[in-house]
TORLUM-956929 format. One record per residue (C-alpha): x, z, y. Coordinates in nm, 3 decimals, decimal comma, padded with zeros to 5 digits. Example, Ala and Ser with C-alpha at 12.3 -4.5 7.8 and 13.67 -1.06 7.14 Angstrom:
<nodes>
+---------+---------+---------+
:       x :       z :       y :
+---------+---------+---------+
:  01,230 :  00,780 : -00,450 :
:  01,367 :  00,714 : -00,106 :
+---------+---------+---------+
</nodes>
This chain:
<nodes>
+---------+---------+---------+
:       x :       z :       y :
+---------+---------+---------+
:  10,787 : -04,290 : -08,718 :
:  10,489 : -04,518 : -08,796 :
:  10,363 : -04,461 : -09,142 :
:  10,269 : -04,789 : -09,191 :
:  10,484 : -04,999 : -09,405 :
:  10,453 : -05,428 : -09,399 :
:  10,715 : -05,512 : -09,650 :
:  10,740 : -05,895 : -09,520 :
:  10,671 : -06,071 : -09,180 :
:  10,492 : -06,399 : -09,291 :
:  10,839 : -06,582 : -09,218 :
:  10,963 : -06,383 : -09,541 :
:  11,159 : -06,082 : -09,274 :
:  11,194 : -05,768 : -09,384 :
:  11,010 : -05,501 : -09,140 :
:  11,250 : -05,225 : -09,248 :
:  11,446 : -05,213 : -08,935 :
:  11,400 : -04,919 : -08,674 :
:  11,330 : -04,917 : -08,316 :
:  11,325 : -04,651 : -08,118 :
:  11,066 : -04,674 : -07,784 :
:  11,141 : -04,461 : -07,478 :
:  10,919 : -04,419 : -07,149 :
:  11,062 : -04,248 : -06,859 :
:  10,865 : -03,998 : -06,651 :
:  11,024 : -03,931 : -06,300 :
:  10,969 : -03,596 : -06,137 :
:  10,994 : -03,455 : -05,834 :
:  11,113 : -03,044 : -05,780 :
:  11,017 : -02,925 : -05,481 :
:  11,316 : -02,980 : -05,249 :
:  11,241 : -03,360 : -05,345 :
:  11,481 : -03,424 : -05,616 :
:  11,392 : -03,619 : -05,872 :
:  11,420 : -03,607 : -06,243 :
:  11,403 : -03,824 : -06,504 :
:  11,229 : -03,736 : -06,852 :
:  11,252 : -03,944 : -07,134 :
:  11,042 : -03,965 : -07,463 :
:  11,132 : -04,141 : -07,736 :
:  10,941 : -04,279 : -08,017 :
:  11,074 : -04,423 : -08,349 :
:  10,869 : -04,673 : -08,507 :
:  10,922 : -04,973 : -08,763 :
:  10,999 : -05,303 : -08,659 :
:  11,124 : -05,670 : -08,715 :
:  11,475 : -05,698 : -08,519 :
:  11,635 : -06,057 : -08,413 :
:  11,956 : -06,109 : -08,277 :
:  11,905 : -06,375 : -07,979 :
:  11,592 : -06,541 : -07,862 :
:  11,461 : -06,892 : -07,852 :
:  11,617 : -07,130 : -07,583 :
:  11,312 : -07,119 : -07,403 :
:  11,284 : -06,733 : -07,370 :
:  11,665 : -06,724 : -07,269 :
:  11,614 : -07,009 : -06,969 :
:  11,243 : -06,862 : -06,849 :
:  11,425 : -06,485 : -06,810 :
:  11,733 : -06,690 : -06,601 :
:  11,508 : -06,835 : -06,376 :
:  11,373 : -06,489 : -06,305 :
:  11,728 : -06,330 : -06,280 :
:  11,744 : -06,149 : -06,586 :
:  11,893 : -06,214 : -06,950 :
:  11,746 : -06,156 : -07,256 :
:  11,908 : -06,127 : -07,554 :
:  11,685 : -06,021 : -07,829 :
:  11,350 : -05,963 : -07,992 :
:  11,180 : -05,752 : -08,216 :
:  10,843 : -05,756 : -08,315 :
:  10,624 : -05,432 : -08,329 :
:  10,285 : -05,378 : -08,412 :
:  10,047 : -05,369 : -08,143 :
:  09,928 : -05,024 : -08,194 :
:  10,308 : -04,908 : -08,168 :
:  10,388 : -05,025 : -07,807 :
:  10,199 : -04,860 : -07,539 :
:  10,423 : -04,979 : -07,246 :
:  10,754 : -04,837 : -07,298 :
:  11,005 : -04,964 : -07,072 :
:  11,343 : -04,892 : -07,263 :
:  11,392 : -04,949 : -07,628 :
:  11,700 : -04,887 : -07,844 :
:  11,836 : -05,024 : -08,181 :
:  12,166 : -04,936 : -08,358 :
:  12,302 : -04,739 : -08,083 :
:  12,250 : -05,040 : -07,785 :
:  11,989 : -04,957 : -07,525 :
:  11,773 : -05,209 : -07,408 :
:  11,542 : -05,325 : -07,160 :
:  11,160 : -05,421 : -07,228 :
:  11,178 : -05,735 : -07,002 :
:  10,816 : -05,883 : -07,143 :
:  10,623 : -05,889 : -07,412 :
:  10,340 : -06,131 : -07,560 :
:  10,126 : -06,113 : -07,912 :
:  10,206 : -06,325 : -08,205 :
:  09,829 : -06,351 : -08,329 :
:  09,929 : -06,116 : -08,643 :
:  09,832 : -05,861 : -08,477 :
:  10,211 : -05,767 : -08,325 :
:  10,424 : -05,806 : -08,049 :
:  10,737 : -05,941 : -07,975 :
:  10,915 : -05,768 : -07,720 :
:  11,185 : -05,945 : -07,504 :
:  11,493 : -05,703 : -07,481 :
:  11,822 : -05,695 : -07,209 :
:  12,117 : -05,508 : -07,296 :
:  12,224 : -05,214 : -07,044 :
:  12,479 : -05,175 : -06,947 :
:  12,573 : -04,848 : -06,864 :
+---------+---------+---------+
</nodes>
């Protein structure tokens, strides 16, 4: 977990929610099978329930469906594809910097 703490988001949001980052590493054993290894890493962030209109048309056009956001700090994210909050695993569908020196991921549900 990051160490950091940033009590309030400059829109007055508490940063006291936690996300937890996962890349996948595929394998392959020598008989070709492959096998997936995740690695997770919990970190602090800003979590929102839906995104703008904007975000939610742009990912339909493209065939996918966001349906939330959280903001990280940029230091936090190196490229994880999956993320997961409360139990609900998502997928990283984009991300793009704030100027406040975060991120703001763009998150899909999966369904498993």
């Amino acid at each position: 977990m990051s160490t950091r703490f940033k009590p309030y988001q400059t829109n007055r949001t508490p940063w006291a929610e936690d996300l937890t980052l996962i890349s996948q590493t595929v394998t392959k054993d020598e008989e070709g099978y492959e096998t997936v290894t995740e690695t997770e890493k919990e970190i602090f962030c800003c979590f929102y329930d839906g995104v703008s209109r904007g975000e939610f048309y742009e990912s339909m056009k493209a065939g996918m469906q966001a349906s939330v956001q959280a903001e990280v700090w940029a230091e936090d994210y190196e490229r994880e594809t999956l993320a997961e909050h409360d139990g609900i695993r998502y997928k990283v569908l984009r991300h793009h910097e704030t100027g406040r020196g975060t991120l703001m991921l763009i998150l899909q549900e999966v369904v498993r």
